[in-house]
N, C-alpha and C positions, 0 to 999 in steps of 0.2 A: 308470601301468601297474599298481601293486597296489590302487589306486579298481579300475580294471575287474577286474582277479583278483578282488578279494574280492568285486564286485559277479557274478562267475559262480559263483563258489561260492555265495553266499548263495542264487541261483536253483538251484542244483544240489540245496541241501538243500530248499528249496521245492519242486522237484519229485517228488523222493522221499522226502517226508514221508509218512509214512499217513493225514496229518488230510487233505490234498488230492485223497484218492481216496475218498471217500466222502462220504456226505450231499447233500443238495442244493446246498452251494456248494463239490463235489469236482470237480475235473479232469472225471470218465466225464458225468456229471450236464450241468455245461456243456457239454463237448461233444456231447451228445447232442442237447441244446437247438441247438447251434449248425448239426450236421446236416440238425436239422430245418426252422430256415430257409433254410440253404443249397440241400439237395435240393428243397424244395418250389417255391423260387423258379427252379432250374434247369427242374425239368420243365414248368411254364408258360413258362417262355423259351422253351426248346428246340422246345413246339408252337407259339409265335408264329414264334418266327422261321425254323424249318424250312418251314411250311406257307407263308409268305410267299416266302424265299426260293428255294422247290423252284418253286412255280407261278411268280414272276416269271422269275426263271432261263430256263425251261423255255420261256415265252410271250414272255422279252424286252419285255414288255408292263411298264410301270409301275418303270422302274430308274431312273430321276431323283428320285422319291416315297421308293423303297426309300433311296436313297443318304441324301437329304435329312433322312428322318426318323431311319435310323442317326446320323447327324453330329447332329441333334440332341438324339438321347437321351443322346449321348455329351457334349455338353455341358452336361449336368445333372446338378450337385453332389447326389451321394448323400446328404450330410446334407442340407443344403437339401431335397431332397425328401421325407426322415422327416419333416423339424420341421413342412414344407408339411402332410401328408396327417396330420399326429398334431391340427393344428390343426381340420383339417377334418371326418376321420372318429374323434377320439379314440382313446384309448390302448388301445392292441390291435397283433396279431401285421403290420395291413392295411398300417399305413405301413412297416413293415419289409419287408415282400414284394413291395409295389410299387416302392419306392426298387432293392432286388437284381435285379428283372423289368427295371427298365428298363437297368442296367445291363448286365443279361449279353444281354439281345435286341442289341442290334448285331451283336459279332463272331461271332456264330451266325447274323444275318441277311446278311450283308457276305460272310461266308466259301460260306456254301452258294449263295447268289447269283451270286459269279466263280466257284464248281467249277462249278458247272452251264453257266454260260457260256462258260466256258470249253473246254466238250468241244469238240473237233474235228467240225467241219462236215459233213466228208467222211463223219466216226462217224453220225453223227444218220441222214443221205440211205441209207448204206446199211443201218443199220437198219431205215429207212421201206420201203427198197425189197424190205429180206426181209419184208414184212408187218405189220411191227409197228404198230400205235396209238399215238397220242401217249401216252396213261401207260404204255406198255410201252416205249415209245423213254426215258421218265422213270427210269421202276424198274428196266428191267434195263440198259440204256447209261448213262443221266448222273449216275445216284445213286451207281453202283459206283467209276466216275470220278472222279467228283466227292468222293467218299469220303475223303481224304486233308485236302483242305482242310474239308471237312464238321465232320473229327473235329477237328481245330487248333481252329475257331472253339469249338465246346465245350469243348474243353483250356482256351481262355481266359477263355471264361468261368468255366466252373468255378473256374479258381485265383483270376479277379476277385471273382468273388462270397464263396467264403470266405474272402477277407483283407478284405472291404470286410464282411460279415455283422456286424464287430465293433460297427456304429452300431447292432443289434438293443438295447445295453443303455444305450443315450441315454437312451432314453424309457420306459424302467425295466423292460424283458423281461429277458431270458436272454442265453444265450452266451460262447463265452470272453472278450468287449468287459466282460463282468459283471468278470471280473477285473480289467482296466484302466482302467475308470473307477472303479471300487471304490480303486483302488490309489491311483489320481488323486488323490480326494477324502478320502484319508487320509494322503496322501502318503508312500504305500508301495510305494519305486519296486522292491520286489523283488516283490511282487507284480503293478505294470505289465510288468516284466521276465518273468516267468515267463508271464505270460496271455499276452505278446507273441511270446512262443518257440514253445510250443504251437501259438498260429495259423500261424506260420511252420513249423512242423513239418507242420502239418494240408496247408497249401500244397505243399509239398515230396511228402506222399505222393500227393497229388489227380495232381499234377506225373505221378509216377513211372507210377500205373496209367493216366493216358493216352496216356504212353508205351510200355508195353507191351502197350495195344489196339489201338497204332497198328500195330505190329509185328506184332500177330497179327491182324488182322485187313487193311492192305493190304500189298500185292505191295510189293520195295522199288524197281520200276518207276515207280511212281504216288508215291514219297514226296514231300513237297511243298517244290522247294526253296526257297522265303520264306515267312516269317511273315505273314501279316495279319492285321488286327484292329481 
């Protein structure tokens, strides 16, 4: 029990150190790096797997394909796929972006797929029947609908991608992972400790603002009672 005290103290004063917050191997620094493959690789997710899932959904057309190739991206080890694509296209930002793409494309592909599918039938017909087109029975019925689970699948990813982002500093980029493999190979687990908190901090806020988009943006009619992903 005072191993773990002093090992939280020692992270306590690691964290609010001044030498931590500045320069290029400062807290702001990493994280900012770690942001920036986190976000970049969200917004490619997000137009894979929305533009898939909205049209399949919608058309019902191609959900065996959809399912199949979720379930497969999702059994492909994250590192595995860095060391894969670092082999292939060399040391750069590529294999870290693709290894988090494919990660977070499922539960954004899975989730917008069943909200769409799942709108009520009887919704759809009389949409059709006040006039509407099929992208207007899309955008204004199934996507408002569908909204709930929509935003969960991004929740999830998001929080997958920047806990999983740490592999960016494998193959010798950036990010808070800089701290924990750093720490690894000096075997300075108050440093593994402290990089490791951060991300779990980073986690927790990612957490908190998609929970209150969820709130302000759907009805608490439409909240979505199960997780999926």
């Amino acid at each position: 029990m005072n191993d773990f005290l002093n090992q939280i103290e020692l992270v306590g004063d690691w964290l609010t150190s001044s030498q931590q917050w500045s320069g290029d191997d400062g807290i702001p620094h990493r994280l900012a790096e770690h942001l920036t493959y986190s976000g970049t690789s969200l917004v490619f997710a997000t137009l894979i797997g929305l533009t898939f899932g909205l049209l399949v959904g919608h058309t019902g057309r191609g959900a065996f394909a959809v399912a199949s190739v979720a379930n497969l991206a999702r059994a492909i080890p994250t590192f595995g796929l860095v060391v894969l694509v670092v082999t292939v296209a060399g040391l750069s930002t590529t294999p870290v972006l693709v290894a988090l793409v494919a990660l977070a494309v499922p539960p954004i592909l899975i989730n917008t797929f069943e909200g769409v599918r799942g709108v009520d039938p009887d919704t759809r017909d009389a949409a059709r029947g006040m006039g509407m087109t099929g992208w207007e029975v899309l955008l204004k019925v199934e996507v408002p609908m569908a909204l709930p689970l929509i935003l969960l699948g991004l929740r999830v990813a998001a929080i997958q991608v920047v806990a999983t982002a740490t592999v960016a500093a494998y193959p010798g980029l950036g990010g808070l992972g800089r701290f924990i493999v750093d720490g690894l190979a000096r075997n300075n687990y108050e440093l593994v400790i402290g990089g490791s908190a951060v991300v779990v901090m980073l986690a927790l806020v990612v957490q908190a603002v998609f929970t209150a988009l969820r709130r302000l943006v759907v009805s608490p009619g439409l909240q979505p009672s199960a997780t999926k992903s």
